[in-house]
C-alpha positions in Angstrom: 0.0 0.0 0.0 1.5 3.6 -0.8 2.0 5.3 2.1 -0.3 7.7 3.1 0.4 12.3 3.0 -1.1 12.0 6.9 -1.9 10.3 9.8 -5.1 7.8 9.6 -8.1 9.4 11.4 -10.3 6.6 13.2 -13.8 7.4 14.6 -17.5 6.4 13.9 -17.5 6.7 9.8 -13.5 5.3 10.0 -13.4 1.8 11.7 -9.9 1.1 13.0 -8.1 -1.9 11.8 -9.0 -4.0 15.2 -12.7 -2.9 15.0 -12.9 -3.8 10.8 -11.5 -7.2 11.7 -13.7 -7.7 14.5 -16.9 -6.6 12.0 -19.3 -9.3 11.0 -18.6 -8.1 7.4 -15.2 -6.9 6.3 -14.8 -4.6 3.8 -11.5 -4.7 0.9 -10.6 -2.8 -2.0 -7.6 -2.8 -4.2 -5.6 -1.5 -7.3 -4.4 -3.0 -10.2 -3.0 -1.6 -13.6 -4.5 -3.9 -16.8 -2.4 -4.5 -20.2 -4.2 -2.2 -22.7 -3.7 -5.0 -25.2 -5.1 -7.6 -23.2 -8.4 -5.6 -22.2 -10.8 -7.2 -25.0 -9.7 -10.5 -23.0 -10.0 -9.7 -19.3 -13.6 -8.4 -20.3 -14.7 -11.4 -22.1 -12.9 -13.5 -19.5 -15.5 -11.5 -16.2 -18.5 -11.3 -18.7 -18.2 -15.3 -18.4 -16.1 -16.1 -15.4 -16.3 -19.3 -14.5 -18.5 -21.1 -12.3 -16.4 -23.3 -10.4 -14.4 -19.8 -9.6 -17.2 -18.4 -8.2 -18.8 -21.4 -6.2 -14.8 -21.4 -4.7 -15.2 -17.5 -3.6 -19.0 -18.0 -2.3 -17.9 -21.3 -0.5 -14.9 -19.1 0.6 -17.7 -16.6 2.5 -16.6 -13.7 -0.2 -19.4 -11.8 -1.3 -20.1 -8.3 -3.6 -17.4 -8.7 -5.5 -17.1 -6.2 -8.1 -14.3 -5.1 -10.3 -14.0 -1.1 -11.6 -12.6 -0.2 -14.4 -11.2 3.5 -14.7 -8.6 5.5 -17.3 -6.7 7.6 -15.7 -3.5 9.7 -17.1 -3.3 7.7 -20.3 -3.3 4.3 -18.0 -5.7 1.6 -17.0 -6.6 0.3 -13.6 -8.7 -1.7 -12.0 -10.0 -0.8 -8.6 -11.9 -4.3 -6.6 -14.4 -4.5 -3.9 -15.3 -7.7 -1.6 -16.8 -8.1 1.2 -15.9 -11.6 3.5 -18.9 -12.8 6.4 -16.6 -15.3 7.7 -14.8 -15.7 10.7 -11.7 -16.5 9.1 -10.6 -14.4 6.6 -6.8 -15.9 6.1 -8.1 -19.6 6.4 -11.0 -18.6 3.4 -8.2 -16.9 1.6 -5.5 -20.2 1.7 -8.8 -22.0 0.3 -9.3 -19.9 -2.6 -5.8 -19.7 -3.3 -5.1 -23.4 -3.2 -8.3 -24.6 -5.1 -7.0 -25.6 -8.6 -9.5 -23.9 -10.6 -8.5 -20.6 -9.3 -5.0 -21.1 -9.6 -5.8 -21.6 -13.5 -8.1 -18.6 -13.6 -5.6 -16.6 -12.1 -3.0 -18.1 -15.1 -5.6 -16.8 -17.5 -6.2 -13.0 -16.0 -2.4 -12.6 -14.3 -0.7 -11.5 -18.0 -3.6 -9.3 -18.1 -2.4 -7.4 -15.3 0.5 -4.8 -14.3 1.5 -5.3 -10.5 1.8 -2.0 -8.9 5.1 -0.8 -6.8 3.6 -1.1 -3.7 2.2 -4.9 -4.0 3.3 -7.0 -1.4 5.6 -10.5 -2.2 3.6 -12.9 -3.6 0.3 -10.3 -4.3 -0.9 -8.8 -7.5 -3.5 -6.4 -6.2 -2.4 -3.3 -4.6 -4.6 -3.1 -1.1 -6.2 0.2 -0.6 -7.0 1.8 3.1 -10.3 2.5 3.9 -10.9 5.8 5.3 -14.8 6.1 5.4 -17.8 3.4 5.3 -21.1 3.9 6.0 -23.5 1.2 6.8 
């Protein structure tokens, strides 16, 4: 994550991290830059994403998953949403990652993407920080 021009501000409209994770529904957003020649395929790849993909990310307690598309400065990105009801987030995310159908999704959209600077080891997406939500 980039680091931020101030100090996070936590109060009602601003969960903490320790009062997120303790939420019966966490919220997540990140950032991702997309191949300009491989757009026509990452679109017609999410118009018709795969089933067995999505029964692993419902099984995995991951629901409103949405993907946002936006130019910006000549450059594509693509901003995700997700919410997880679960009550564990790391064991749901091992699941999704180890399920073999994911893992060859994943070799099908990863050329389509440009990791960002700031991704962690071993992470495409670039996680954003939440700084309002409103229920």
């Amino acid at each position: 994550m980039s680091q931020p021009t101030s100090s996070p501000q936590y109060g009602p409209s601003n969960p903490s991290p320790a009062e997120h994770a303790a939420m019966p529904t966490q919220r997540f957003g990140a950032v991702i830059q997309l191949h300009p020649e491989k757009e026509a395929y990452y679109r017609k790849l999410h118009a018709h994403a795969w089933p067995s993909v999505l029964a692993r990310l419902q099984a995995s307690n991951i629901h409103n998953f949405i993907i946002f598309r936006h130019q910006l400065e000549g450059k594509t990105y693509l901003f995700n949403y997700f919410e997880h009801h679960g009550e564990d987030l790391e064991g749901d995310m091992q699941a999704i990652a180890a399920d073999p159908e994911t893992q060859r999704w994943w070799k099908e959209t990863d050329p389509c993407q440009i990791r960002l600077p700031d991704a962690k080891d071993g992470e495409n997406w670039s996680p954003m920080e939440m700084l309002f939500l409103m229920e």
